[in-house]
C-alpha positions as MATLAB code, in Angstrom:
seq = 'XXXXXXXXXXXXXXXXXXXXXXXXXXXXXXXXXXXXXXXXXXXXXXXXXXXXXXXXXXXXXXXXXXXXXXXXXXXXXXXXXXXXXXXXXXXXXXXXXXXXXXXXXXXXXXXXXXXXXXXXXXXXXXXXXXXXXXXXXXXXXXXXXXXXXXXXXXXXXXXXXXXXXXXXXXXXXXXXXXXXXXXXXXXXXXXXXXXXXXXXXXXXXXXXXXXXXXXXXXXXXXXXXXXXXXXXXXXXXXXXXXXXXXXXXXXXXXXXXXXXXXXXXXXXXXXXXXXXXXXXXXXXXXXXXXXXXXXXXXXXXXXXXXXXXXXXXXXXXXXXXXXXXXXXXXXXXXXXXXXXXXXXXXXXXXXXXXXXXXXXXXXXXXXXXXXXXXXXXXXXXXXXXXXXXXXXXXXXXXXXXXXXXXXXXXXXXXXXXXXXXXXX';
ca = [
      16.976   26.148   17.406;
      16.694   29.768   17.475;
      12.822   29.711   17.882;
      10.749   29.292   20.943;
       8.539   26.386   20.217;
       6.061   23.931   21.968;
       7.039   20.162   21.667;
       3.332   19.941   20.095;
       4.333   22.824   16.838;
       7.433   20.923   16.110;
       5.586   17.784   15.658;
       2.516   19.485   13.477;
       5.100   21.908   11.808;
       7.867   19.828   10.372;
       7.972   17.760    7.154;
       8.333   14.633    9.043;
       5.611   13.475   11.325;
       5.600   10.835   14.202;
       2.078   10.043   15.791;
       0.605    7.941   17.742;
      -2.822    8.162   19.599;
      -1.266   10.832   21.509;
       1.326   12.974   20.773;
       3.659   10.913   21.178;
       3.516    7.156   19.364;
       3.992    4.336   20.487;
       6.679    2.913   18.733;
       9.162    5.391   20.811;
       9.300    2.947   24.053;
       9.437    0.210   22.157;
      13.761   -1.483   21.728;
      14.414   -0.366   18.303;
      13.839   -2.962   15.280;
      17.033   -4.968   14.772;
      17.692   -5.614   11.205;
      17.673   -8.899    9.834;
      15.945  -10.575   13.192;
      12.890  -11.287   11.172;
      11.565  -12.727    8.509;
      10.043  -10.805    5.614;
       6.235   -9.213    6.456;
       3.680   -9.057    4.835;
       3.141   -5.876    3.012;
       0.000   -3.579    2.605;
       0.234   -0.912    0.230;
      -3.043    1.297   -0.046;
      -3.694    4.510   -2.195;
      -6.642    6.847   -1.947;
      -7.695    8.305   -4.574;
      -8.847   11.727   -3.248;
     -11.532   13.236   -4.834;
     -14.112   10.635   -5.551;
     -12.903    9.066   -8.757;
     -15.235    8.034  -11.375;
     -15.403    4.551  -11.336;
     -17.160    4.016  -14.963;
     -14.351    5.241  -16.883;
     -11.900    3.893  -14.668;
     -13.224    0.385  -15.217;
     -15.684    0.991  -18.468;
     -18.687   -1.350  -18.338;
     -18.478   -1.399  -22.071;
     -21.058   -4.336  -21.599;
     -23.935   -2.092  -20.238;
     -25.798   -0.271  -22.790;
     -27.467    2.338  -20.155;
     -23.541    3.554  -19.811;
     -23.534    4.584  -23.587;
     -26.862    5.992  -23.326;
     -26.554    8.035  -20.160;
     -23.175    9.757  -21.354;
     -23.758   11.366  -24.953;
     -19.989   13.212  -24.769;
     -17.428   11.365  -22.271;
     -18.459    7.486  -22.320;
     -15.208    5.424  -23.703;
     -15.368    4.379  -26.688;
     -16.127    0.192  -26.670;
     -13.233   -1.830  -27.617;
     -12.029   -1.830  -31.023;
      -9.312   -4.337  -32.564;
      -5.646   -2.371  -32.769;
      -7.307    1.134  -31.183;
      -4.832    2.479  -28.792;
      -7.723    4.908  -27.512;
     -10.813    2.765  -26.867;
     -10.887    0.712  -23.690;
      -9.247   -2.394  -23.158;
     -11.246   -5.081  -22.725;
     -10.570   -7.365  -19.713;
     -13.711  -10.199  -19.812;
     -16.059   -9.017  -22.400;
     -18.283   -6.921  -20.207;
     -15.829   -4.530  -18.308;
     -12.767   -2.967  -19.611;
      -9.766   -0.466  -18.616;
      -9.629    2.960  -19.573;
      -7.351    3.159  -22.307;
      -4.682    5.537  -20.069;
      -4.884    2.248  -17.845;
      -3.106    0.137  -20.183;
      -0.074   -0.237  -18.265;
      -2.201   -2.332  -15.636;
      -3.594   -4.854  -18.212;
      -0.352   -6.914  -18.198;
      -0.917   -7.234  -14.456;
      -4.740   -8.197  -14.956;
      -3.304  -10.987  -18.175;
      -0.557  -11.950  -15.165;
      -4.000  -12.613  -13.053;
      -2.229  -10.504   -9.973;
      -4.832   -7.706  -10.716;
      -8.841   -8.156   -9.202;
     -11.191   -5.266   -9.631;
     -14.058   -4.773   -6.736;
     -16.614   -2.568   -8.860;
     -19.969   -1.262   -7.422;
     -18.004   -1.077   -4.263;
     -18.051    1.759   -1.435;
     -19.849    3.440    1.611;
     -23.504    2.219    2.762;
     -23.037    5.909    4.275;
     -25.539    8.900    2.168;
     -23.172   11.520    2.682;
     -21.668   13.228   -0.712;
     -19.499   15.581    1.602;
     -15.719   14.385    0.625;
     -14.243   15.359    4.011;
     -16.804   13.187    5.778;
     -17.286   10.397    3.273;
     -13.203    9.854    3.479;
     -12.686    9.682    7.530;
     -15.718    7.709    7.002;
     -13.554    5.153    4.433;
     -10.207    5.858    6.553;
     -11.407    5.162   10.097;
     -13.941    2.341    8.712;
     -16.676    3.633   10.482;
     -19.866    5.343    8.347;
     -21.510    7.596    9.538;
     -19.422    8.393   12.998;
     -17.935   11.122   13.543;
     -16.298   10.136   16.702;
     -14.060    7.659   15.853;
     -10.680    8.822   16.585;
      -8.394    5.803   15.543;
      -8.097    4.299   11.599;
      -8.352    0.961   10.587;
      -5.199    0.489    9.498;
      -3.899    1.187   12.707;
      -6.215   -0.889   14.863;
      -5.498   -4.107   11.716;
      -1.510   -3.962   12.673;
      -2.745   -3.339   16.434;
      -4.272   -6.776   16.493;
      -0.862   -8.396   14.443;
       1.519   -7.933   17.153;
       5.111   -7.883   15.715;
       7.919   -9.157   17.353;
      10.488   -7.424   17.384;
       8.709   -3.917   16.172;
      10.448   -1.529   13.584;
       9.741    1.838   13.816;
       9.050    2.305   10.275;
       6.187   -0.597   10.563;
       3.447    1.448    9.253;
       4.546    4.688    6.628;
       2.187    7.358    5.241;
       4.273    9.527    2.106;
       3.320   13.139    2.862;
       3.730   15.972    5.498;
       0.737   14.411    7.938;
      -0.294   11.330    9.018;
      -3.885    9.918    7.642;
      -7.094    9.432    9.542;
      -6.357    5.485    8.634;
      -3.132    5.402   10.336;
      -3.693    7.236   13.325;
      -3.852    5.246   16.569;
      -2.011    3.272   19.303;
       0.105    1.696   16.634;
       2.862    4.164   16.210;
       3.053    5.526   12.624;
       5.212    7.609   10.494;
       4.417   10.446    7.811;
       7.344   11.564    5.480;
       7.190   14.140    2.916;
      10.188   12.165    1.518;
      12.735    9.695    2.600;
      15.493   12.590    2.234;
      13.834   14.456    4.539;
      13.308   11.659    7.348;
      17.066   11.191    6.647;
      18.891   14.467    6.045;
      16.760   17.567    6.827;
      13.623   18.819    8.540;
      11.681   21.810    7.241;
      11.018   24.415    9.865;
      10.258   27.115    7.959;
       6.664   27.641    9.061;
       8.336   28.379   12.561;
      10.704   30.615   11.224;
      13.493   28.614   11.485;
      14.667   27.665    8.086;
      16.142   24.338    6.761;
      17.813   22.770   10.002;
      19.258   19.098   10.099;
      16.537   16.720   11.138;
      19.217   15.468   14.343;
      19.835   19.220   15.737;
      16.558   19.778   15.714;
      15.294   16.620   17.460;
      18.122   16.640   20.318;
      17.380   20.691   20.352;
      13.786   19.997   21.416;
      14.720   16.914   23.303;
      17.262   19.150   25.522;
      14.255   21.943   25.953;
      12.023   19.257   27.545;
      14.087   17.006   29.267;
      11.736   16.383   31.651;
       8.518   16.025   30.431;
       7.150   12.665   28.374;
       9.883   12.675   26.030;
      12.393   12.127   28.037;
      13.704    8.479   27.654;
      11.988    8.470   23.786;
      13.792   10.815   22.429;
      16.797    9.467   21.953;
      15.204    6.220   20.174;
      13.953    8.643   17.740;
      17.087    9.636   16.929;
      17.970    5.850   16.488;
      15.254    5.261   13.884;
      16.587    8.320   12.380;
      20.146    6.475   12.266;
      18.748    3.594   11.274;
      17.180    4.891    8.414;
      20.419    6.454    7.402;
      21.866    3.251    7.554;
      19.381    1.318    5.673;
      19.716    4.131    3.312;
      16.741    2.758    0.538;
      17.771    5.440   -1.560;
      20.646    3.745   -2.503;
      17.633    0.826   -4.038;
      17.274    2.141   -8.252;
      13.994    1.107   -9.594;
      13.953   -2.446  -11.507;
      13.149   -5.103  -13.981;
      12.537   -1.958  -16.256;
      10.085    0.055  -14.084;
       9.821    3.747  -15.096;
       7.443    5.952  -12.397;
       6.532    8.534  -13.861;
       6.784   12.231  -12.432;
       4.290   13.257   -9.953;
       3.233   12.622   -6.412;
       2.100    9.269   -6.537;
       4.709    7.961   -8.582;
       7.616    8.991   -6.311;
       5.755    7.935   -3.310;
       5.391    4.864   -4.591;
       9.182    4.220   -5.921;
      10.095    5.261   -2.037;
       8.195    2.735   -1.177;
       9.112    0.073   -3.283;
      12.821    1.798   -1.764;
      11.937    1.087    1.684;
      10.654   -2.475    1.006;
      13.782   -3.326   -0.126;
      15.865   -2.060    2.403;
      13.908   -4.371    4.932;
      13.574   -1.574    7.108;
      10.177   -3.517    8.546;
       7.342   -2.106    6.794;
       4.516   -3.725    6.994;
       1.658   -0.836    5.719;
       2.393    1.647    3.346;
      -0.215    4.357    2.163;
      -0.168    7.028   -0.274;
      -2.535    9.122   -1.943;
      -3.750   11.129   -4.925;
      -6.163   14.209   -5.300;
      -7.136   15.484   -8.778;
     -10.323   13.228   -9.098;
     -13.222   15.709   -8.320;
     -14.357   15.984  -11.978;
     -17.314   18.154  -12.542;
     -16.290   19.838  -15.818;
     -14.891   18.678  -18.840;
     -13.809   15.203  -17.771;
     -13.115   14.193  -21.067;
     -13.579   10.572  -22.442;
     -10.304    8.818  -24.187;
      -8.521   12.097  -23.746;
      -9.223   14.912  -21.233;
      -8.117   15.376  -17.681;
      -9.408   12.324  -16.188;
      -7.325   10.424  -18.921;
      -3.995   12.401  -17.628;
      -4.706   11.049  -13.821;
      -5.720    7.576  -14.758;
      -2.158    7.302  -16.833;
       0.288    8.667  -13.878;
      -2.512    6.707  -11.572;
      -1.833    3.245  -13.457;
       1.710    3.870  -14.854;
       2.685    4.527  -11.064;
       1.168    0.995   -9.812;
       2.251   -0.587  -12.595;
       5.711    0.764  -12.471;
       5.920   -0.667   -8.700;
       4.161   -3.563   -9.479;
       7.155   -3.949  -12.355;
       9.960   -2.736   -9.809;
       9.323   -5.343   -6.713;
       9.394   -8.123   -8.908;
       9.751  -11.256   -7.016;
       8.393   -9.341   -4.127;
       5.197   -8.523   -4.852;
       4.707  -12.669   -3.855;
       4.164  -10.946    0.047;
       3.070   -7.102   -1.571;
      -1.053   -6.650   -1.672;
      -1.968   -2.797   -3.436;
      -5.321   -1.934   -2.393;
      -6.589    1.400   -4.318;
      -9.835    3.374   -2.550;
     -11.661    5.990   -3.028;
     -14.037    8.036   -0.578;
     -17.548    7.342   -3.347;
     -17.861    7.682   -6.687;
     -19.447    9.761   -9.483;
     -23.108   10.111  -11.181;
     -23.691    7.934  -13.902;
     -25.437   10.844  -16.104;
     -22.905   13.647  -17.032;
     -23.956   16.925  -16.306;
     -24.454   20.086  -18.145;
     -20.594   21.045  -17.939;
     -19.451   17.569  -19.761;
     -17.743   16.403  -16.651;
     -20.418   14.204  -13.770;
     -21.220   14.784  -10.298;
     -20.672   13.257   -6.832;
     -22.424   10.150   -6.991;
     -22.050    6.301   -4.749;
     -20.287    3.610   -5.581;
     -17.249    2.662   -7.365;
     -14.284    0.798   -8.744;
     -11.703   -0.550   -6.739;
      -7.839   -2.373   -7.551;
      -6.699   -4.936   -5.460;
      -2.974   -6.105   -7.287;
      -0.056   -8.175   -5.699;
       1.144  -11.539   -5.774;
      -1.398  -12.944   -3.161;
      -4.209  -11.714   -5.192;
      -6.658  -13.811   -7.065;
      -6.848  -11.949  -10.146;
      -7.680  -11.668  -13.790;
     -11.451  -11.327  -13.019;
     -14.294   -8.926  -11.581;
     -14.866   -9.229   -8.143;
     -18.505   -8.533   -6.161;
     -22.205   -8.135   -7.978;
     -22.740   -5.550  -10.853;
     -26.359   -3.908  -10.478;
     -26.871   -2.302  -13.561;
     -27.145    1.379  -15.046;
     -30.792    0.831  -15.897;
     -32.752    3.729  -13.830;
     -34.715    1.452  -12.048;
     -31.143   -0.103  -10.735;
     -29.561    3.045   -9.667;
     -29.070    4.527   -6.445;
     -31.446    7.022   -5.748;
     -32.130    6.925   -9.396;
     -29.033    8.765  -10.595;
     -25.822    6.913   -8.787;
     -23.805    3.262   -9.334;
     -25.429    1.545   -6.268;
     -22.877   -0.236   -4.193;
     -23.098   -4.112   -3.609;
     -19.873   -4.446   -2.054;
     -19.162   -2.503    1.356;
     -15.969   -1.486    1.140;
     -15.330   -3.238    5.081;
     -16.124   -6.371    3.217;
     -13.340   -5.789    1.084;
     -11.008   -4.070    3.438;
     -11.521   -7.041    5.891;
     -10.742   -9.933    3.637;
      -7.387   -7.655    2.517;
      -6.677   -7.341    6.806;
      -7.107  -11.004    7.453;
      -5.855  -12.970    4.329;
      -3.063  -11.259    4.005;
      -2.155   -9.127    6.595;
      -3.125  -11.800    9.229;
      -5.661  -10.017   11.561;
      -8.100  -12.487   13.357;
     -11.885  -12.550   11.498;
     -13.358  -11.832   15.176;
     -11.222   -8.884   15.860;
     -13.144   -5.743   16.284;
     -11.187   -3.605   13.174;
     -14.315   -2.192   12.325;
     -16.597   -1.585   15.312;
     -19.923   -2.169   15.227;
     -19.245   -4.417   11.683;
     -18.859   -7.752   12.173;
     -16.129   -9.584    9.946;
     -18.047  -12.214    7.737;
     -15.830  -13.926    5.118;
     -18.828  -15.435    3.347;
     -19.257  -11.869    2.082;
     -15.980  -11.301    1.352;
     -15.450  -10.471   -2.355;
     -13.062  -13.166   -2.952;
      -9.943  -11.269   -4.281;
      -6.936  -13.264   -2.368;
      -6.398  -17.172   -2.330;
];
């Protein structure tokens, strides 16, 4: 390396990311995994939905009448008999938004449960605050410093423990998986594999191995000595797994984007049973304020990469998705009035997927309140029923295996009766 770097800029500079609580995770003095040693995991897969999406088109409670009135120019239209662009009625009351007919197969499959009226018992409408809120499952602290996703595979203890346990697609690791779990964020699996980008350090494109050893060899003596080399082993092992060799399946087409090629990387990684066990990926674009549009519009062209990318891993794993739970999120959501500019503002509660083989789906999960006025939150807002721990936690102990008394969301205590009932 022809730069003069700190250990710390190559870490926060590079398209590949490896943190722990520190700066260095945890995962690096650990023996490396050993493939084939254990049995399949379970598999979390969660996607945030940045941007507060709005949860009544999403999931259209076509049922309500105070949705129809309260929206003169972008409610979805109710469902109509052979209309490809009306929503698609699930249970007579609640339906998908017609760009969300890829997932309906899934909800007719009964591997798809929808959470609505679910979110944040925290006020705030700030995104930045209302999402480490969601991602370190703690509302209303600011202090917390660790996610819950880290502390729920911190209380699993795996045995022997891959490197690649816990994966975030994108340049920087997410308030939910930062913590003494060791975690790691790729931009790609390419560039894990091939090549690191150094080019906000001046360096250019350099090959992800010459630049580890290169820093390695710099600071031989400080706390990377004696990890540095494993990361170079997951590094090989990665390259040997090689998941990009893994071609989607059973028909699945993702479609072009960021989420869908995050998620076909991970459906690429959970076949090459490189030891994943929590997966997360996410997707801006939902901060509508203008011109939302109702069949047709903006929201209409996220909700169809949204659902065609879940649906097109859902399609892809196949037989796999029988150990594979998708949990969707979303910091709050949107006002149930639309505003002055046809689009609606940030608002409370909203919709959220839960889809995978373990779920119990085909049905609504949690307690509708209404869009009367007198049942709204702070008389303009969805008002949330479900707390999104409630949720989180049934998704972290039925399926992921963490203990009901373990503290993964402090100051919360775990209660399954109020768990929204979306696994068996």
């Amino acid at each position: 390396m022809d730069c003069a770097c700190t250990r710390g800029s190559f870490m926060k500079a590079g398209a590949l990311a490896l943190l722990g609580m520190g700066s260095v995770p945890r995962f690096l003095v650990r023996t490396a995994y050993a493939q084939g040693t254990a049995a399949r995991p379970k598999i979390l897969i969660a996607v945030f939905q940045r941007g507060a999406v709005d949860g009544l088109s999403m999931v259209v409670p076509h049922g309500d009448p105070s949705y129809y009135a309260s929206r003169s120019s972008i409610a979805v239209a109710r469902p109509t008999a052979g209309s490809a662009e009306a929503t698609v009625d699930l249970d007579g009351f609640f339906g998908l938004h017609p760009a969300m007919v890829s997932l309906k197969p899934a909800w007719d499959d009964r591997h798809l449960a929808i959470v609505h009226a679910c979110g944040s018992p925290d006020t705030t409408r700030s995104h930045f605050d209302a999402q480490d809120y969601m991602e370190t499952g703690t509302p209303g602290v600011k202090s917390t410093q660790d996610g819950w996703l880290s502390r729920g595979l911190q209380a699993v203890r795996a045995t022997p423990t891959s490197p690649f346990r816990a994966v975030a697609m994108g340049s920087q690791l997410p308030r939910a998986l930062r913590g003494e779990v060791g975690a790691v964020a790729m931009g790609t699996v390419a560039d894990f594999d091939v090549k690191q980008d150094m080019g906000r350090m001046g360096a250019g494109i350099v090959n992800a191995r010459r630049g580890f050893e290169s820093l390695y060899e710099q600071d031989v003596k400080d706390i990377l000595h004696g990890t540095g080399r494993e990361t170079f082993d997951a590094v090989k092992m990665l390259k040997s797994a090689d998941p990009q060799r893994f071609a989607p399946e059973n028909g699945a087409l993702y479609p072009r984007g960021r989420l869908g090629e995050s998620l076909k990387q991970i459906a690429q990684l959970i076949k090459a049973d490189v030891g994943l066990e929590v997966a997360f990926a996410d997707m801006g674009g939902w901060d509508t304020h203008a011109y939302q549009g109702n069949e047709k519009g903006q929201l209409a062209l996220r909700l169809t990469e949204f659902s065609q990318s879940l649906a097109a891993l859902y399609r892809d794993l196949g037989d796999r998705m029988a150990d594979v739970v998708i949990l969707t999120m979303s910091e709050f959501g949107r006002t149930v009035r639309e505003n002055g500019n046809r689009g609606t503002d940030h608002g409370h509660a909203t919709a959220m997927l839960v889809l995978g083989g373990p779920v119990k789906g085909g049905r609504m999960a949690g307690r509708w309140p209404g869009l009367a006025r007198e049942q709204l939150y702070e008389g303009r807002d969805l008002a949330v029923t479900t707390d999104f721990r409630d949720l989180f936690a049934e998704v972290a102990v039925r399926h992921l295996g963490v203990t009901a008394t373990s503290s993964l969301f402090p100051g919360f205590p775990m209660n399954p009766a109020k768990y929204p009932g979306v696994l068996v």
